[in-house]
N, C-alpha and C positions, 0 to 999 in steps of 0.2 A: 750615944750620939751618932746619928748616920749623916753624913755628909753628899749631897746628892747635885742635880742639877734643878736649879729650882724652875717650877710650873709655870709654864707659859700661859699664855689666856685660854691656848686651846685644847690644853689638858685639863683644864680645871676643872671640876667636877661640875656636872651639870648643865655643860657646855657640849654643844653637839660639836661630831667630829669633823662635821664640814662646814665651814662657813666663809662666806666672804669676809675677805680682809678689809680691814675698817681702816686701815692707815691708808691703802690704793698699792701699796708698792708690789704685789705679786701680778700679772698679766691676770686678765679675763676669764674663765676657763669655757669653751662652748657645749652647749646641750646639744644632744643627740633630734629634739627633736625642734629645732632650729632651720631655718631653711638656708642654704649650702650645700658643697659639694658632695658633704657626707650625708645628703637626703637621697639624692640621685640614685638610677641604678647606672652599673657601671658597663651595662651593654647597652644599654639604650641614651642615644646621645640627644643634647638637647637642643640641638639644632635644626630645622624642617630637613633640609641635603641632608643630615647624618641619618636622621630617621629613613627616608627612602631609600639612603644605599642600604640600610641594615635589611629592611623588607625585601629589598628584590636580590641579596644575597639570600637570604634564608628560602624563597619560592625557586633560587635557581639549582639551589642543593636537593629540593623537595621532588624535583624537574628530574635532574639526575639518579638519586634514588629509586624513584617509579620506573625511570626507565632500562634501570637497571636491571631490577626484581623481575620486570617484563621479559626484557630479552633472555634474563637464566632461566624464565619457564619457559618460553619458547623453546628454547635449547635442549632442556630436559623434557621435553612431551614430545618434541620432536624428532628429536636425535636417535638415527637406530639404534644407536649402543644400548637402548634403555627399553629398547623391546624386548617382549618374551619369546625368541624364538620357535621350540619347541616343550615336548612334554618333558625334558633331558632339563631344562628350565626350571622345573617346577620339584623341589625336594620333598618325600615327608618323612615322618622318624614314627618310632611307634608300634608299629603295626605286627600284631600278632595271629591274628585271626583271620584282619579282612586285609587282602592284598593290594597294591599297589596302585593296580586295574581299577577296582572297585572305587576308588578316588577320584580319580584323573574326569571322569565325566563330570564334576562339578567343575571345573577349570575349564573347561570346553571354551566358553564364549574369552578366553584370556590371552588366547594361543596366538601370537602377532598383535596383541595389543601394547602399550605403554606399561610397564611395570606401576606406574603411579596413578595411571587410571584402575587399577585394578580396585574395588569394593571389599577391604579383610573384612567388614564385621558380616555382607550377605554370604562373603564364603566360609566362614565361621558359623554360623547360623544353619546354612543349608549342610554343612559336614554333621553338625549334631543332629540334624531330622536323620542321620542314618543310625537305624539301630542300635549296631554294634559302637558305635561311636559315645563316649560320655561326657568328653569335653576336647576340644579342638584351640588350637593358637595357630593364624596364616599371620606372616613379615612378609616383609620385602628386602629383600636383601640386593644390591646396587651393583652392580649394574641393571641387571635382568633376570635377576631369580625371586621366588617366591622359596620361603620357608614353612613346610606345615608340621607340626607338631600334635600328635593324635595322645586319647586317652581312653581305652578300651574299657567297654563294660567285661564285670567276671560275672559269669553264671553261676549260680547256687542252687540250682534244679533242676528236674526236669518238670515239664508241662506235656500233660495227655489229654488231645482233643482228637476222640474218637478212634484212630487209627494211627495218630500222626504225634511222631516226640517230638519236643522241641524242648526250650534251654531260656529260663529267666533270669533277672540279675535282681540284687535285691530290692532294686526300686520299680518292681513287676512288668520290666521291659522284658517282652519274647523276643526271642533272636533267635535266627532259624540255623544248622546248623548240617550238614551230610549227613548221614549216618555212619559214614565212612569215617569224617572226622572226628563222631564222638566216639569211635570205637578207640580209634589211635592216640585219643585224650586219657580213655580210663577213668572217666566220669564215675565215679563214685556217689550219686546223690540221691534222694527221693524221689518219688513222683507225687506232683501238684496235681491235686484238680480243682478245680473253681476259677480260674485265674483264664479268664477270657480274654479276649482281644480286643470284645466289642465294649467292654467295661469300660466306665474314665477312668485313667491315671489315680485319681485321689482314692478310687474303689480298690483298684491293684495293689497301691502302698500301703494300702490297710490290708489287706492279707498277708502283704510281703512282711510285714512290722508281727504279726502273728508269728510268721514262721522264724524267722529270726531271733523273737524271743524265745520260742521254745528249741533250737537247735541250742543257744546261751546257755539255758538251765539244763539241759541234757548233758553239755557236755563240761559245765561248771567245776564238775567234781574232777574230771581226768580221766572220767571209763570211758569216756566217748559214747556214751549210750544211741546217741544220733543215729550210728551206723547201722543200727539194729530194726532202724524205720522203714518201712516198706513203701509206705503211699499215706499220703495226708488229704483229703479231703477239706480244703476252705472257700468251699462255700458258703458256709456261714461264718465270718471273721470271732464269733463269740463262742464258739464252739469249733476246734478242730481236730474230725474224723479221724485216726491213724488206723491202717488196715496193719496190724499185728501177724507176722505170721508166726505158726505156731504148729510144729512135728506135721506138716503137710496137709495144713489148713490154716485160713487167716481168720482173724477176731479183727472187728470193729471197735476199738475203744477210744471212748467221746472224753478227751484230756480238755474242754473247755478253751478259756485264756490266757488260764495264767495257772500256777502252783505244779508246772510240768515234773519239773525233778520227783517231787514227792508223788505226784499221780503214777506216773510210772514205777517209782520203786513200789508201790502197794500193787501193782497191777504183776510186776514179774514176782513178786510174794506170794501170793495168792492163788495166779491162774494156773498151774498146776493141780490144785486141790479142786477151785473151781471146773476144771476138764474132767476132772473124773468123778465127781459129784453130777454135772449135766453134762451128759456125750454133744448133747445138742447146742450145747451152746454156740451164741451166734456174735453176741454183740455185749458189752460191760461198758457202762455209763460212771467214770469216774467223778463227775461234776458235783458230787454233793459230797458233806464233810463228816457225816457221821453213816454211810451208809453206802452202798455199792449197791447197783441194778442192773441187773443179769437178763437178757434177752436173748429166747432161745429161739431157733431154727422155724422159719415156716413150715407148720405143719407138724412141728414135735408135740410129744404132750406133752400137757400140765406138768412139769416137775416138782415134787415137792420140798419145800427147803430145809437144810439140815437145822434143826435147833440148834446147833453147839456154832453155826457159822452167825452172830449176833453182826446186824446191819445188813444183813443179803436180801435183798427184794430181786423173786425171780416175777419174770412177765415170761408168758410163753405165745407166742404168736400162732391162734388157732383161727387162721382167715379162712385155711380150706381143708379143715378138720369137719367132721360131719357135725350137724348142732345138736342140742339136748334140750329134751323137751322131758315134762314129770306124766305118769302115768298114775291115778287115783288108783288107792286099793283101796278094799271092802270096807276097814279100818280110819278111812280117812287119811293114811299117810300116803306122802306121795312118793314114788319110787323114781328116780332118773334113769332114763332111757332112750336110749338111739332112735331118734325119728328117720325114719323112710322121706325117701326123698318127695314125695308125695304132699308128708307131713310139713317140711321143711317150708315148701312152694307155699303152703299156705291152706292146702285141700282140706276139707271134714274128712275126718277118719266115719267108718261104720260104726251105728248104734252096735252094742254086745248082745241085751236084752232087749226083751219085748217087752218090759215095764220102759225101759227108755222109751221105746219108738209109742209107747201111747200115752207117754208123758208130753213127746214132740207134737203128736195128734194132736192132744188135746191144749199146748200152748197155741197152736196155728189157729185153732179154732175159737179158743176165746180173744185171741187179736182180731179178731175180724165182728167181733160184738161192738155191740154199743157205749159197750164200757171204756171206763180211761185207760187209757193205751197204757202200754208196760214195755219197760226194755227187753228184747229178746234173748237169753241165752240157749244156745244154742246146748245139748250135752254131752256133745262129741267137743267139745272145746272144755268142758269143763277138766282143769288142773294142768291143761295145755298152753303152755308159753312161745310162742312163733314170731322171730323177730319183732321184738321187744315190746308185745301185747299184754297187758295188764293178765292176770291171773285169775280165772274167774272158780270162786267157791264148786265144788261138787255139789250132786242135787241130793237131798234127802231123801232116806228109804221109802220114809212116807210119804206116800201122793197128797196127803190132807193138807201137807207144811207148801204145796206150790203155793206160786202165782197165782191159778186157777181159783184154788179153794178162797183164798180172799175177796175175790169178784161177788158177783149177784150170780147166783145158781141158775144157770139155763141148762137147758136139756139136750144132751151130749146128742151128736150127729151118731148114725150106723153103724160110722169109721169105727169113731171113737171109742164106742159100745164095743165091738168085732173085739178093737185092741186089747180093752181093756177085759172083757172073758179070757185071750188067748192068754195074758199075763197072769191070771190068778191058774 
């Protein structure tokens, strides 16, 4: 048995928890959304006179305000304390390469102006079109100074146009430099070619993005192999040139894109055996994956390659090597041999026999019959190849197998007669 307080009507189950008293004895209670004084807002009074004093309070603080913020710029745009006297005014930090000097003319037009007139993002702006410059921050600092804060490009090379070194940074900015001051740097770096001036930006950083990569994989391992680079040739961004030097001579070797580390270790493996296998060698093409191509010296000869060196393709560069042209023998086989420079230009060599020349006689003369024309071969050309003219057959012993004997038989000219007695 629980002994309790027994239930009111407004506990009772079922019964909501608010309700109006049904007997009257509790007071009203009001809703919020009733009209009184708890509708109102409590700065706006509801009377006309309360309303205008509240407005023409509020426009008279509004009054005062403006004319406040007014007179402190006047004061501050005005006021000489807030001018930049001189260039002793104007701070920068930073600066390693470019001096002081080299700055100061872009502040020029600021010099007795207002500190707050002063434009930080055009002098921001105009600091990075300098070269040497990578990134810049101008404040102002209160009373009357300006703050500049510099961030220098670093050079990662050298660049050689024509006569003249100069010095890039990775993002293929040239920046010019004394030669006095790279001496006293100790510049340790390559030399760039391809890397022009007149190039776009986008064209630059694609070379710069080449060499970069390949200086990474050079020196990935820890030998610094880098240091052993002489000159880089990227001109072509898909292929990049390195001039190799090598016991008092330089090698070209075409390291491509990409796969540096490994081109180069197979090239310092090898080119030893390769130097003494071709004296001449000139140029080694690492770009392919089962094979090395060996380019030798203008004007070297033909080398030819070792069997036991499996992948070597040598190319020998015979531009101003004399040409070779075949000379028939009796046998029909043809022999190579040195053409005279006569041969070379293109000239007829002299008939040998006098079976030739009244073989020539008597092709001239049945061309000028009635008969159907025929190709002319000439028999100073026959077995003769002279920039890169077809090869034409030797002539048969027998005069019965020409040309001629296949025509309609007419009756030989004097010539032809003379030649042909002298021949038998």
């Amino acid at each position: 048995m629980q002994q309790g307080v027994p239930r009111t009507g407004r506990s009772l189950p079922g019964m909501p928890l608010e309700m109006d008293d049904l007997d009257g004895d509790d007071p009203p209670r009001k809703s919020w959304n009733s009209k009184g004084d708890s509708g109102g807002r409590w700065y706006w009074p509801e009377s006309t006179i309360g309303r205008v004093l509240v407005g023409a309070g509020a426009l008279i603080v509004l009054i005062a305000v403006g004319t406040t913020v007014d007179l402190a710029k006047r004061y501050l745009q005005h006021d000489s304390r807030f001018r930049i006297a001189g260039v002793n005014h104007i701070q920068v930090a930073g600066l390693s390469e470019l001096s002081r000097a080299q700055l100061l003319p872009v502040f020029g037009e600021d010099i007795g102006r207002n500190v707050f007139f002063v434009p930080l993002s055009e002098r921001r702006k105009e600091l990075e079109g300098i070269p040497w410059v990578q990134q810049a921050t101008v404040m102002r600092v209160l009373p009357d100074e300006l703050h500049v804060s510099i961030v220098e490009r670093k050079p990662v090379a050298f660049t050689r146009h024509g006569q003249q070194i100069g010095l890039v940074d990775a993002s293929g900015v040239l920046l010019d430099m004394a030669p006095a001051a790279m001496a006293a740097h100790h510049y340790s770096f390559p030399v760039l070619t391809g890397i022009d001036a007149g190039d776009k930006p986008v064209s630059r950083q694609a070379r710069m993005n080449v060499y970069a990569r390949m200086m990474s994989e050079l020196d990935s391992s820890g030998q610094h192999y880098s240091e052993q680079l002489s000159e880089i040739d990227l001109t072509d961004p898909e292929d990049a040139r390195v001039l190799m030097p090598e016991q008092g001579t330089d090698i070209l070797a075409h390291f491509g894109e990409d796969h540096f580390l490994e081109r180069y270790q197979r090239y310092k493996e090898h080119i030893a055996e390769w130097r003494q296998q071709y004296p001449q060698l000139a140029a080694v093409d690492l770009r392919y994956e089962q094979q090395v191509v060996l380019d030798m010296a203008s004007g070297a000869s033909h080398a030819q390659p070792n069997p036991e060196n499996a992948g070597v393709k040598v190319k020998a560069d015979q531009s101003d090597a004399p040409k070779a042209v075949a000379k028939p023998r009796p046998d029909g086989m043809a022999v190579p041999e040195k053409s005279s420079k006569a041969e070379t230009k293109g000239a007829k060599p002299k008939a040998s026999s006098s079976k030739a020349r009244a073989n020539e006689l008597r092709s001239k003369n049945t061309s000028t019959s009635k008969a159907p024309a025929a190709k002319k071969h000439s028999p100073a050309k026959s077995g003769t190849q002279v920039k890169g003219q077809s090869t034409a057959k030797p002539l048969n012993k027998n005069p019965k197998n020409t040309s001629a004997e296949s025509k309609p038989k007419q009756k030989p000219s004097p010539a032809v007669r003379s030649a042909a007695a002298e021949g038998q």
